[in-house]
mmCIF file as gemmi writes it, N, C-alpha and C atoms, coordinates in Angstrom:
data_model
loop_
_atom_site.group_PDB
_atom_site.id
_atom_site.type_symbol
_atom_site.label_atom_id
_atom_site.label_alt_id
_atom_site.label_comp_id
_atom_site.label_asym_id
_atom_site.label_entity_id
_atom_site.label_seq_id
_atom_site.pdbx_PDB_ins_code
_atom_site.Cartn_x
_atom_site.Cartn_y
_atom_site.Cartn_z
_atom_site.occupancy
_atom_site.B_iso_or_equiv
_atom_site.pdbx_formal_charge
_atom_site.auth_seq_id
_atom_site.auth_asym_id
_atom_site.pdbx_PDB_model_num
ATOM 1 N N . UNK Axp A 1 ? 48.378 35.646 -97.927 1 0 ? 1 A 1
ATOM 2 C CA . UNK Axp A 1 ? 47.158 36.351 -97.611 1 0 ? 1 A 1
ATOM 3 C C . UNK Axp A 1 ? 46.361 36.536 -98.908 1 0 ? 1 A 1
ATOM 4 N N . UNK Axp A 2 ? 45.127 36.136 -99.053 1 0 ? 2 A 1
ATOM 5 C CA . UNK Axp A 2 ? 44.288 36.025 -100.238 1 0 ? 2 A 1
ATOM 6 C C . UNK Axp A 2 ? 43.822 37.715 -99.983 1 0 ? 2 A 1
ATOM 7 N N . UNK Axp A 3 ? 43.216 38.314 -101.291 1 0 ? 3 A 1
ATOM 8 C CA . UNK Axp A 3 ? 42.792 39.274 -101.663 1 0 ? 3 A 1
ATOM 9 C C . UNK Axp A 3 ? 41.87 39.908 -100.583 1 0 ? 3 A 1
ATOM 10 N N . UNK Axp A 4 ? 41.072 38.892 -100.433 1 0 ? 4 A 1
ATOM 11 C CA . UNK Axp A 4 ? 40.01 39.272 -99.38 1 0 ? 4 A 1
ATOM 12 C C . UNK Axp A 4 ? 40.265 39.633 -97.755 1 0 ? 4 A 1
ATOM 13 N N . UNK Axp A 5 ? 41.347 38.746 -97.515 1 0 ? 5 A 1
ATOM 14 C CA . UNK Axp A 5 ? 42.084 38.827 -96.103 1 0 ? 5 A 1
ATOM 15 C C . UNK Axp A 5 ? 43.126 40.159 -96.329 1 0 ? 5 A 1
ATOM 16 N N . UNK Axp A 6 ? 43.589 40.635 -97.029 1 0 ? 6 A 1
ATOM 17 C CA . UNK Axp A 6 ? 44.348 42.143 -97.339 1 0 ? 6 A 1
ATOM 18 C C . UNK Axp A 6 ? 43.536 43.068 -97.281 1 0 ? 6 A 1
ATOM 19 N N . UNK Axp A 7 ? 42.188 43.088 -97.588 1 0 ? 7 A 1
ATOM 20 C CA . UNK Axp A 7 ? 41.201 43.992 -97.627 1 0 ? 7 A 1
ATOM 21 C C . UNK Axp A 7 ? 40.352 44.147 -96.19 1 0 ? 7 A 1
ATOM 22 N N . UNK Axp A 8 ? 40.656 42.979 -95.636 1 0 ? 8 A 1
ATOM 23 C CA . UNK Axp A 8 ? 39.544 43.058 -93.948 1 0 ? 8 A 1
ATOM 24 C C . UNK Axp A 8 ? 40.682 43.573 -93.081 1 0 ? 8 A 1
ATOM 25 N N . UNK Axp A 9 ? 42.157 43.217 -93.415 1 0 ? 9 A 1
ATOM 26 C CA . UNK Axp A 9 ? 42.972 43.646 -92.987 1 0 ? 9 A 1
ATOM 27 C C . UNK Axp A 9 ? 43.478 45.191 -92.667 1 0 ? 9 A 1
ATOM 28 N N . UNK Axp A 10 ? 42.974 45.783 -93.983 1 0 ? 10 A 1
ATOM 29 C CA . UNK Axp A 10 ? 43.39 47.507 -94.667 1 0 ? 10 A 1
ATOM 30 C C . UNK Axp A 10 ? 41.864 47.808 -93.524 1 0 ? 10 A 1
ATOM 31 N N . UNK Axp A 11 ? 41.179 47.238 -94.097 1 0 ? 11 A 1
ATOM 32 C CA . UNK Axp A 11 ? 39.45 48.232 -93.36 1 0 ? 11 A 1
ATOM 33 C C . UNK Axp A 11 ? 39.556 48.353 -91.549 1 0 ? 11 A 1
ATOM 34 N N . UNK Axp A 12 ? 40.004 46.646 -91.415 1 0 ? 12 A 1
ATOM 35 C CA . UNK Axp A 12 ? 39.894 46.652 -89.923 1 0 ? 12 A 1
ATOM 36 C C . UNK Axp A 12 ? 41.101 47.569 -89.343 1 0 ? 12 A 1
ATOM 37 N N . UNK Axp A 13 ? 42.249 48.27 -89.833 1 0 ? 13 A 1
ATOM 38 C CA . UNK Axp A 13 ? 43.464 48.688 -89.391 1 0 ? 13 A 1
ATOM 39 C C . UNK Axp A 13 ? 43.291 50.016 -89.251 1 0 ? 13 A 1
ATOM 40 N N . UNK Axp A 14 ? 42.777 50.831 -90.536 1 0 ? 14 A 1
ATOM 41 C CA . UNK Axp A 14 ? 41.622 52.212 -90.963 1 0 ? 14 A 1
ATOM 42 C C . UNK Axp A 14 ? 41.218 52.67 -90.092 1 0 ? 14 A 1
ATOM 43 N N . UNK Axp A 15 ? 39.855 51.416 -89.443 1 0 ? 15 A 1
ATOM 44 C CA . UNK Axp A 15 ? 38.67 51.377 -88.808 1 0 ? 15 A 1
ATOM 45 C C . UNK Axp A 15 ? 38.829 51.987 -87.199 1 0 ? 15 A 1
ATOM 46 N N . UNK Axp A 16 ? 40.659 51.384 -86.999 1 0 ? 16 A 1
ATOM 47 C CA . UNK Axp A 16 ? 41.019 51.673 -85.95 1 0 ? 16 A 1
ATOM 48 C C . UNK Axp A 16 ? 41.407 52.729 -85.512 1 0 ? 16 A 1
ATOM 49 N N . UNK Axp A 17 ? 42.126 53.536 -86.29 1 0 ? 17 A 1
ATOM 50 C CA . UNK Axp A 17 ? 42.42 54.95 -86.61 1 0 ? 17 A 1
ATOM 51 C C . UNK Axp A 17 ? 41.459 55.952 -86.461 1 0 ? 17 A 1
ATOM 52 N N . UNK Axp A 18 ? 40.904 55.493 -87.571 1 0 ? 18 A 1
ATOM 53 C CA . UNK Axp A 18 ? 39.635 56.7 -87.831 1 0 ? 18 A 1
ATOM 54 C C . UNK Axp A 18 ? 38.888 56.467 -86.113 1 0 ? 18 A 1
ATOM 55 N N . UNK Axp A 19 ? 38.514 55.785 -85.492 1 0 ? 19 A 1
ATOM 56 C CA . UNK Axp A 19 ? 38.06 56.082 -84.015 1 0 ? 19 A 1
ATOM 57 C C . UNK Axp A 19 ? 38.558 56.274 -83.212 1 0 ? 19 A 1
ATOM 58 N N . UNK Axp A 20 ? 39.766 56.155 -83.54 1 0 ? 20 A 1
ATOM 59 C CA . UNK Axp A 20 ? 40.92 57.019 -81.957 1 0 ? 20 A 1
ATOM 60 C C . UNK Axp A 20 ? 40.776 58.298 -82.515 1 0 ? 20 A 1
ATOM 61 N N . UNK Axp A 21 ? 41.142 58.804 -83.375 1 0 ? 21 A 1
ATOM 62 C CA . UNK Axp A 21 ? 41.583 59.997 -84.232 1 0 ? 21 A 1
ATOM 63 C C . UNK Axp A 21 ? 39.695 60.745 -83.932 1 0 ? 21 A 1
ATOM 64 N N . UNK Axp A 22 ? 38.804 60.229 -84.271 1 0 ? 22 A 1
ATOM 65 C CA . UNK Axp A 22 ? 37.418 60.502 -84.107 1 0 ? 22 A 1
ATOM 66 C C . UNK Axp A 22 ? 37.107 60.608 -82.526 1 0 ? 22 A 1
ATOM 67 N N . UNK Axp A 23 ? 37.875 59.641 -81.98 1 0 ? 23 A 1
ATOM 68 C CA . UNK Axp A 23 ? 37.656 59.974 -80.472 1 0 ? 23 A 1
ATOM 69 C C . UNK Axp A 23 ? 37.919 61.284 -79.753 1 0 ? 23 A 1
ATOM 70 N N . UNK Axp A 24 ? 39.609 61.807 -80.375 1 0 ? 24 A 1
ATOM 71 C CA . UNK Axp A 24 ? 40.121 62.888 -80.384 1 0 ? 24 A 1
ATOM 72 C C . UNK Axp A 24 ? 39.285 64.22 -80.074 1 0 ? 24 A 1
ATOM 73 N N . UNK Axp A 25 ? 38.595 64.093 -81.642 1 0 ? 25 A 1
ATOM 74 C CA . UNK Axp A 25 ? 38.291 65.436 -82.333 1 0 ? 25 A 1
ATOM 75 C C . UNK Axp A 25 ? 37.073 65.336 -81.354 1 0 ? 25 A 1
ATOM 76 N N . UNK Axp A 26 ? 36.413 64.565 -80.941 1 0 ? 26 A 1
ATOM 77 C CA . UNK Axp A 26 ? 35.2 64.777 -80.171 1 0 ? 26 A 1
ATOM 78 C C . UNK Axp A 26 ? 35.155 64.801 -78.808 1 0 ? 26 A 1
ATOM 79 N N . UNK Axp A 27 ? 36.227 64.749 -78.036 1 0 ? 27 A 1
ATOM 80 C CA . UNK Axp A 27 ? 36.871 65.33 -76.74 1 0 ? 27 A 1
ATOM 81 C C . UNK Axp A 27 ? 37.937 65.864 -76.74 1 0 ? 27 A 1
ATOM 82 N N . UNK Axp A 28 ? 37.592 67.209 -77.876 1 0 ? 28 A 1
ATOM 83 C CA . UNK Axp A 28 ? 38.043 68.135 -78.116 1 0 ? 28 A 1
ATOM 84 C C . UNK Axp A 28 ? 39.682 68.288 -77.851 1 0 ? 28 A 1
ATOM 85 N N . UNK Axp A 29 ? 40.476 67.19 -78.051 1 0 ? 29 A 1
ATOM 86 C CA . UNK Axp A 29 ? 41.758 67.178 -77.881 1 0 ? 29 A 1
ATOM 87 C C . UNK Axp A 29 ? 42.347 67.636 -79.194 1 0 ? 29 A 1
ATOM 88 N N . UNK Axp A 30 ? 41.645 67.388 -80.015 1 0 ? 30 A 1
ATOM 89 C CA . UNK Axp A 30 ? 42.562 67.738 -81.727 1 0 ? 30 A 1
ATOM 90 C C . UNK Axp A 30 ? 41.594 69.031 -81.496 1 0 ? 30 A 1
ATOM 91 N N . UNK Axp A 31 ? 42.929 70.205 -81.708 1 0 ? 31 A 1
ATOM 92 C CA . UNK Axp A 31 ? 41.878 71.477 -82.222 1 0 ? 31 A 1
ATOM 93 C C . UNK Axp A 31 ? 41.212 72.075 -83.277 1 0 ? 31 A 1
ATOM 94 N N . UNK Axp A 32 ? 40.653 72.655 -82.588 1 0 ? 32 A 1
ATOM 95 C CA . UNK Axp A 32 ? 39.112 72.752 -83.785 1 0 ? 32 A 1
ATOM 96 C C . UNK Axp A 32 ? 39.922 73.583 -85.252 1 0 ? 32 A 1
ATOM 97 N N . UNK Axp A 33 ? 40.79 74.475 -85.011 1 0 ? 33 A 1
ATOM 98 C CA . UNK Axp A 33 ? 41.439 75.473 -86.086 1 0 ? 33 A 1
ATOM 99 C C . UNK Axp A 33 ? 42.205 74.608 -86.86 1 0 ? 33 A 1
ATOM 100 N N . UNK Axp A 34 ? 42.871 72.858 -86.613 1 0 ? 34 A 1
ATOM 101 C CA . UNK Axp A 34 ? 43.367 72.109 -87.584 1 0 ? 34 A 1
ATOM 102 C C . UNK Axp A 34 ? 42.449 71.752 -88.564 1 0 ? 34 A 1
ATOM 103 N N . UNK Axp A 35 ? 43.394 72.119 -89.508 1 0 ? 35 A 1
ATOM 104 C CA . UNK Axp A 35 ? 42.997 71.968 -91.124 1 0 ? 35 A 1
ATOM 105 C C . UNK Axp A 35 ? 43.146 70.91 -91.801 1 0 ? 35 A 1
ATOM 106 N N . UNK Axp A 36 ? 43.236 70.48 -92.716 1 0 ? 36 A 1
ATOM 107 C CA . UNK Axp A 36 ? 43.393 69.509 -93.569 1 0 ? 36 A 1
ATOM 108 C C . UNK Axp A 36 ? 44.947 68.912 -93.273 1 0 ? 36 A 1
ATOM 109 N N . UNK Axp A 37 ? 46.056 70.212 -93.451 1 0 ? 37 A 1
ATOM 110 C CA . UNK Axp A 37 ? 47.952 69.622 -93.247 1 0 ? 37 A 1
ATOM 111 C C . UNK Axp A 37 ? 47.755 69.287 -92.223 1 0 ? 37 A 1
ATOM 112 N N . UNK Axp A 38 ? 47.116 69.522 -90.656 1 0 ? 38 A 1
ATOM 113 C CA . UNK Axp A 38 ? 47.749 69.087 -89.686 1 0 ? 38 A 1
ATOM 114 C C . UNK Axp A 38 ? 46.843 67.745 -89.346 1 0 ? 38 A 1
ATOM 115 N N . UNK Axp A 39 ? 45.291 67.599 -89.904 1 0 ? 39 A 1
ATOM 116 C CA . UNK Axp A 39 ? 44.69 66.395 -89.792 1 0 ? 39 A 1
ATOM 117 C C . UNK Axp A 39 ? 45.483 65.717 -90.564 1 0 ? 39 A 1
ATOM 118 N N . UNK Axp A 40 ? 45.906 65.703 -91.502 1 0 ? 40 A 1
ATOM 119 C CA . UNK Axp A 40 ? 47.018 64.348 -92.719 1 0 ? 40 A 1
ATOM 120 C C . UNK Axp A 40 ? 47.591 63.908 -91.827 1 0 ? 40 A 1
ATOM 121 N N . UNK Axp A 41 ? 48.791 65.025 -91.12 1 0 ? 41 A 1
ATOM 122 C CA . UNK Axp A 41 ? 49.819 64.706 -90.56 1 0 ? 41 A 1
ATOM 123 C C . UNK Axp A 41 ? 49.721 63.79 -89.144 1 0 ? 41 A 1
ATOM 124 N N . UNK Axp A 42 ? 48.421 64.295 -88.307 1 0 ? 42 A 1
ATOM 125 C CA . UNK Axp A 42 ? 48.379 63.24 -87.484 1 0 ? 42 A 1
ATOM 126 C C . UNK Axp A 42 ? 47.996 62.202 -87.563 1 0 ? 42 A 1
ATOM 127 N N . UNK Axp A 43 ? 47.623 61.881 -88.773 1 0 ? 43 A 1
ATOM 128 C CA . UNK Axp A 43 ? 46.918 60.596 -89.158 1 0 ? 43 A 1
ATOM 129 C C . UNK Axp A 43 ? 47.874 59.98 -89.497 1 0 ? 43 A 1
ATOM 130 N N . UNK Axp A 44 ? 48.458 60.24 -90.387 1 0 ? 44 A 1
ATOM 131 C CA . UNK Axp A 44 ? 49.823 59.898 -90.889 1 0 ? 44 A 1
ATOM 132 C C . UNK Axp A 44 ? 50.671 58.87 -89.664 1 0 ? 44 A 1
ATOM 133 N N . UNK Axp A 45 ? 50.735 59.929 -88.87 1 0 ? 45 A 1
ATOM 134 C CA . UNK Axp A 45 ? 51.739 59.659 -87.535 1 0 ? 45 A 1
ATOM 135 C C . UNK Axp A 45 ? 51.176 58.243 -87.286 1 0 ? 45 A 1
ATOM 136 N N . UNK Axp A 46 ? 49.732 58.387 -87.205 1 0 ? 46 A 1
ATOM 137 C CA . UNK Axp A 46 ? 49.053 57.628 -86.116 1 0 ? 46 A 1
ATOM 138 C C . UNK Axp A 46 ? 49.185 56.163 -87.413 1 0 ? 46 A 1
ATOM 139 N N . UNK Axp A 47 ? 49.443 55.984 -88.317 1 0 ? 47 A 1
ATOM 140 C CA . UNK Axp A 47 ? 49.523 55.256 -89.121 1 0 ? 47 A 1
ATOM 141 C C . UNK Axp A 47 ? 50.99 54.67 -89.437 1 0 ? 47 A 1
ATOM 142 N N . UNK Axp A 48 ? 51.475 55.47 -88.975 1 0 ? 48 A 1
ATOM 143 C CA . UNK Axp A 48 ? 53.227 55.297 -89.427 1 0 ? 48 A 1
ATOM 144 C C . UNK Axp A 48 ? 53.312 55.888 -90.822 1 0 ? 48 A 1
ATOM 145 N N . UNK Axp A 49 ? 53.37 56.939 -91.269 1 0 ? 49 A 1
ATOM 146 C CA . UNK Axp A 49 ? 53.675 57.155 -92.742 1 0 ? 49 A 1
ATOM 147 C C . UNK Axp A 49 ? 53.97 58.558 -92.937 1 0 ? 49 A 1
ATOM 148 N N . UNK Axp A 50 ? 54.57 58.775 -94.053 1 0 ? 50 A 1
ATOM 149 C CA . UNK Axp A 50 ? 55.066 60.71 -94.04 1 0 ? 50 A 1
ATOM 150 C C . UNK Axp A 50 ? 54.11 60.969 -94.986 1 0 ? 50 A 1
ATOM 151 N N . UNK Axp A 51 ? 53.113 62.073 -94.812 1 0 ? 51 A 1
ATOM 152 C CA . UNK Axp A 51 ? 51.908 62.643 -95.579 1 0 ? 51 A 1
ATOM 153 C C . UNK Axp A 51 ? 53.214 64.183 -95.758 1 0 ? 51 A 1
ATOM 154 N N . UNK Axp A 52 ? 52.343 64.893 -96.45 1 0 ? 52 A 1
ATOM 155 C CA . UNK Axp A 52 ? 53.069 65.947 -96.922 1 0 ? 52 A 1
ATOM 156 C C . UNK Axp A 52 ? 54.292 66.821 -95.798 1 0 ? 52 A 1
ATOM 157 N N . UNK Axp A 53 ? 54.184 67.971 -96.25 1 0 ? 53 A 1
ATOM 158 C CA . UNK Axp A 53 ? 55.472 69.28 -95.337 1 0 ? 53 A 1
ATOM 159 C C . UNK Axp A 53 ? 54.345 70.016 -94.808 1 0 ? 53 A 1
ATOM 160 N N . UNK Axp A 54 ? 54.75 70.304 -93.758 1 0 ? 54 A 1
ATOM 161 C CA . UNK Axp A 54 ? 53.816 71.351 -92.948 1 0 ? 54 A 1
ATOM 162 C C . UNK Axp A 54 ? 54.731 72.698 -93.209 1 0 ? 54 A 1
ATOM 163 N N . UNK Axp A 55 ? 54.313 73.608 -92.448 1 0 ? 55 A 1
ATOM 164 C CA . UNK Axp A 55 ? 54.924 75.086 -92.955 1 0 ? 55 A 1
ATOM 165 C C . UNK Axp A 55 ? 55.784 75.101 -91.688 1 0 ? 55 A 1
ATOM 166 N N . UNK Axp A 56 ? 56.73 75.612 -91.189 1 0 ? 56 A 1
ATOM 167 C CA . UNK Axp A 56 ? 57.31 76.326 -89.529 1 0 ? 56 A 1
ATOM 168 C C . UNK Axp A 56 ? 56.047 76.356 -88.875 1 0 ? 56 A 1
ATOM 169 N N . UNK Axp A 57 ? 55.218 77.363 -89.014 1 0 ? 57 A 1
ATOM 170 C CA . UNK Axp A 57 ? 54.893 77.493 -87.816 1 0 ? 57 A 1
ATOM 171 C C . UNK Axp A 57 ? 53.185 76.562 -87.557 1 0 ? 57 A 1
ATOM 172 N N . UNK Axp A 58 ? 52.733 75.396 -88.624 1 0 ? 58 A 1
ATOM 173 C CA . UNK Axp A 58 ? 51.837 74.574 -88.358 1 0 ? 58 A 1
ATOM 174 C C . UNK Axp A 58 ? 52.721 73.371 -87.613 1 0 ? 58 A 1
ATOM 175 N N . UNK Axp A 59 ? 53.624 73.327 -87.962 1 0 ? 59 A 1
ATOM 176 C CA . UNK Axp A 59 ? 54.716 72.198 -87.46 1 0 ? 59 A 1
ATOM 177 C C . UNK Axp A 59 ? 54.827 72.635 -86.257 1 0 ? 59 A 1
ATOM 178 N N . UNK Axp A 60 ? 55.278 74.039 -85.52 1 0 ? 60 A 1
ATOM 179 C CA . UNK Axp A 60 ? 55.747 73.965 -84.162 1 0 ? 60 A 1
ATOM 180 C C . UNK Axp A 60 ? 54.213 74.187 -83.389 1 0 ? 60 A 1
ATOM 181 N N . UNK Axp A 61 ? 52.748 74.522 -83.915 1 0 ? 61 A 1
ATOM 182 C CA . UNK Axp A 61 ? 51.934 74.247 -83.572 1 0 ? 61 A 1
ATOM 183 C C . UNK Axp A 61 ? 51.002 72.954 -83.053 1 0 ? 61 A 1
ATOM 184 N N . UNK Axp A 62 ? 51.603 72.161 -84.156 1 0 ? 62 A 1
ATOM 185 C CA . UNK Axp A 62 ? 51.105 70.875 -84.44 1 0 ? 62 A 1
ATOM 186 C C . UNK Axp A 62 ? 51.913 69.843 -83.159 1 0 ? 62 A 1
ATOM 187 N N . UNK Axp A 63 ? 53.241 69.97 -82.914 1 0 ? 63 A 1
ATOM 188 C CA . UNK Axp A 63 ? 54.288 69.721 -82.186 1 0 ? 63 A 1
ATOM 189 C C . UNK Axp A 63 ? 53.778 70.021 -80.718 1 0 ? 63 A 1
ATOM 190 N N . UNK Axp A 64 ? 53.572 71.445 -80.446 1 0 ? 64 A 1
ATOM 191 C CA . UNK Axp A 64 ? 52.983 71.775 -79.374 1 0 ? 64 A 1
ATOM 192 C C . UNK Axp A 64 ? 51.64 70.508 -78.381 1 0 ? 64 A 1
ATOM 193 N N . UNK Axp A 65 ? 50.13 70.9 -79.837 1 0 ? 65 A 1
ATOM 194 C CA . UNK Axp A 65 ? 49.77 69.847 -79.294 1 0 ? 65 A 1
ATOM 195 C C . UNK Axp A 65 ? 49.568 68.664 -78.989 1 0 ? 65 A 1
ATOM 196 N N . UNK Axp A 66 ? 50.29 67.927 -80.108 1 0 ? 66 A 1
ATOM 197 C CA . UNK Axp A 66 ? 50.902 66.674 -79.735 1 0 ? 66 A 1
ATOM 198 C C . UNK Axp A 66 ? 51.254 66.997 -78.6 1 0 ? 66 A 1
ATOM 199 N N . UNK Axp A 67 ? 52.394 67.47 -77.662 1 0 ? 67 A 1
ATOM 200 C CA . UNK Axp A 67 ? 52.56 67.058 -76.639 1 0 ? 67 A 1
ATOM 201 C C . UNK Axp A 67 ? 51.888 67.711 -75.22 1 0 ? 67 A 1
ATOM 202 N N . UNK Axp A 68 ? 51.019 68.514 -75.509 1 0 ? 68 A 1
ATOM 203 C CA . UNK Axp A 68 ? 50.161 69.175 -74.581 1 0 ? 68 A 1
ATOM 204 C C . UNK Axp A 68 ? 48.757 68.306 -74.171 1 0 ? 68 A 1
ATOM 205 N N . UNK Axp A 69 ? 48.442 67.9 -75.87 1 0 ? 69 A 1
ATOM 206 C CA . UNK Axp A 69 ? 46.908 66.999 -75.438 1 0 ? 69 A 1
ATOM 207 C C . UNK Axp A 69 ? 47.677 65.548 -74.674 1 0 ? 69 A 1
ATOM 208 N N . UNK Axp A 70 ? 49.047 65.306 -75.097 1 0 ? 70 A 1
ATOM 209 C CA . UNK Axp A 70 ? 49.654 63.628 -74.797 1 0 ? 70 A 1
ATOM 210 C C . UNK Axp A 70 ? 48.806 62.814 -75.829 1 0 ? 70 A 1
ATOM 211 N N . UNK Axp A 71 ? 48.859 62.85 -76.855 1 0 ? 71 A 1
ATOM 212 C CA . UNK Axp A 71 ? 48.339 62.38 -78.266 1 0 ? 71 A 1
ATOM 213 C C . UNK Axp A 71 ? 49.066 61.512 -78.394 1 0 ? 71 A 1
């Protein structure tokens, strides 16, 4: 894969994320009170990757709506 094909690759993969994840937040399925740890973390997810530690109780929050919205 040449330089250029790694890079349409990274943008187009991003590109995909950021509009599910954007889809989310704008039919109000991601809640409005998530902050920065629990936006990482679902992005993260939604990416495959471990972004930082959440605290107890953003984790059993975060947990919650994961499976309440079906995210």
């Amino acid at each position: 894969m040449t330089r250029d094909e790694q890079l349409q690759f990274v943008h187009a993969y991003l590109d995909r994320v950021k509009a599910k994840v954007s889809g989310y937040i704008l039919t109000n399925r991601i809640p409005e009170d998530w902050r920065g740890p629990e936006l990482r973390k679902f992005m993260a997810d939604e990416i495959g990757i471990q972004p930082g530690v959440l605290t107890q109780s953003e984790t059993r929050r975060y947990n919650n709506t994961i499976i309440v919205e079906n995210l």
